[in-house]
N, C-alpha and C positions, 0 to 999 in steps of 0.2 A: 874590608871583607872581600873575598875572591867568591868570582864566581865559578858554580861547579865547570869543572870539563865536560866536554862534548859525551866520554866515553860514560863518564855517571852520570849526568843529565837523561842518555839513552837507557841505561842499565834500572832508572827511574822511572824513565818512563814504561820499561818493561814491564816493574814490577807491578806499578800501577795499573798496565794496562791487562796483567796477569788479574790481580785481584776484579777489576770488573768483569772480566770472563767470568769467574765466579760465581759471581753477582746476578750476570746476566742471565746464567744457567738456573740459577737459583730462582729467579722470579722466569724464566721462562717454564720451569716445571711447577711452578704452582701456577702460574694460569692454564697449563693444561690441568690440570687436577679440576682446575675449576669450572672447566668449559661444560662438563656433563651435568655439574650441576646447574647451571643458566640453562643449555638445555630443558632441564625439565624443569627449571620454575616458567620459563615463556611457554611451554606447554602446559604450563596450570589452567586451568577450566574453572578462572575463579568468576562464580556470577550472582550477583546481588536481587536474590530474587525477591523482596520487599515489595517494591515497585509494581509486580503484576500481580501480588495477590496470590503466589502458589509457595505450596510448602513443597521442597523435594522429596525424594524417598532416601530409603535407606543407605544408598549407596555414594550420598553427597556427606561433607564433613564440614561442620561449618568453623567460620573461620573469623577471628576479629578483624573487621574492615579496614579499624588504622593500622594495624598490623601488617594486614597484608599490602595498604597502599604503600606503607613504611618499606617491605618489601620490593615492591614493584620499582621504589624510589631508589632503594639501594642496586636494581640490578641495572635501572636507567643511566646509573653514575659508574659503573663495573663495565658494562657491556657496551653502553653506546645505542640502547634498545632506547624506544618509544612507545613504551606500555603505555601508554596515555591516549595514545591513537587508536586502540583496541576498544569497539564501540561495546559495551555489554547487555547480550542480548540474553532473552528465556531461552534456557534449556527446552531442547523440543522433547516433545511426550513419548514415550517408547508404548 
């Protein structure tokens, strides 16, 4: 068996290295697509008000705890964020 020439080995690796251009376009526009939405899940105002004894008003939405930590857990492994470190504190009274 011969190995390829230098000028197909090259014209190979072109092609190759075309296709990962590609590729890399291609996951670099979806992490921007995605970057707004991290944005506003890290800006979630999620708070587990149990603990102090107050019921919010109308303007809170409540939300299933595993759900959301299941969340928190997916943007920790996407983003590189440390929701975990976000202590949760009561909603102050308006």
């Amino acid at each position: 068996m011969t190995s390829p020439s230098s000028e197909d080995r090259v014209a190979e690796l072109q092609r190759e290295n075309a296709l990962l251009r590609l590729r890399l376009d291609r996951l670099e526009h979806e992490i921007a697509s995605m970057r707004p939405i991290i944005q506003q899940v890290k800006q979630l105002q999620l708070w587990d008000f149990t603990p102090y004894g107050v019921h919010p008003d109308g303007t809170w939405v409540a939300v299933d705890r595993t759900r959301a930590a299941e969340l928190l857990a997916a943007l920790a492994g996407v983003d590189h964020w440390e929701p975990w470190t976000t202590r949760i504190e009561p909603r102050t009274q308006r």
